[in-house]
N, C-alpha and C positions, 0 to 999 in steps of 0.2 A: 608400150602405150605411147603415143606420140604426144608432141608438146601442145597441140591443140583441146585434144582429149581430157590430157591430165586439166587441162587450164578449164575446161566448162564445165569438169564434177568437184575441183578445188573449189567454183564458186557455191556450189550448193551447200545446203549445212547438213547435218547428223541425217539429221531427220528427212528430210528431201531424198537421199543416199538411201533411207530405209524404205521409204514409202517404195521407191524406183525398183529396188529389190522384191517387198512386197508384190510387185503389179508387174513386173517378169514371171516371179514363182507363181503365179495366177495366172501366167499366160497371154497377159495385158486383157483379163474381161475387167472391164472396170467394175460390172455386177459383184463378180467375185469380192473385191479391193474391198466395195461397200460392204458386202456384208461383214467381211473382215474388221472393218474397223466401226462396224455398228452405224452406218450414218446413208444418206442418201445417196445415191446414184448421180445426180446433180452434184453433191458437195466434190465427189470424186472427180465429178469431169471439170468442175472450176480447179480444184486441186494439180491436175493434168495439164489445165489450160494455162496456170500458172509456172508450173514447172519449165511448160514449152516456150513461156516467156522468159524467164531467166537464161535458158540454155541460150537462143538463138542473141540474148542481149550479150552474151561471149564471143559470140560470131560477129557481131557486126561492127564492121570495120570502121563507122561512121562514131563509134561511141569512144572515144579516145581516152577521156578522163575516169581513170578510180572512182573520183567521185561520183561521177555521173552513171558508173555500172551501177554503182551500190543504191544511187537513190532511186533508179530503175528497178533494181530489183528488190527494194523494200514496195515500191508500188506494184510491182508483181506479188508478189506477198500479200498485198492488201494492205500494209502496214502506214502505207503514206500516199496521201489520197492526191489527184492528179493533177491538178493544180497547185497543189505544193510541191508536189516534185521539179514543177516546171518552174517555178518559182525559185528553188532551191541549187536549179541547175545553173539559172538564168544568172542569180546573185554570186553563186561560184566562179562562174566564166567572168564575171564582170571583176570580180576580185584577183581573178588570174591575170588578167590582162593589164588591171591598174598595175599589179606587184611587177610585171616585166617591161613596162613604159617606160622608156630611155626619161631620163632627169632633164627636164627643158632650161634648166640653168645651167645642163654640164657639170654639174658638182659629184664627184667620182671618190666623196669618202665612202 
């Protein structure tokens, strides 16, 4: 497996990993996926739609910060709605950047 590969399914959790198995051994119908887990054919394709968020937030070469994958992918999730991610992003970079700001008095304790 390559180091790309491993790094985009390490992101996902248990469950993401089961669903993705699930919806192979179904042959990716998503019809299938629903009836399997009892729920709508909609809930499935947001489920997917999701997934395909997470993966490609591994890819992109633009997202540099840990943090910034994971609050991405908590709003792929659903879990943290989009303006607080951006918020959250916004307030981390600003903290990263004060934390490595050279000392304007030159004080090197």
């Amino acid at each position: 497996m390559t180091s790309s590969l491993r790094e985009w399914i390490n992101q996902l959790s248990d469950e993401d990993v089961n669903f993705l198995k699930r919806f192979i051994l179904a042959s990716g119908s998503l019809k299938a996926v629903a009836a399997e887990y009892g729920v709508s054919y909609p809930t499935i394709r947001l489920r997917v739609d999701r997934l395909i968020q997470k993966i490609q937030l591994v890819d992109d070469a633009r997202v540099t910060s840990e943090f910034e994958r994971r609050a991405r992918a908590l709003y792929a999730d659903g879990k943290l709605e989009l303006d607080a991610m951006r918020e959250l992003i916004k307030l981390h970079d600003a903290d990263s950047q004060q934390m490595f700001k050279p000392d304007p008095e030159g004080d090197a304790t």
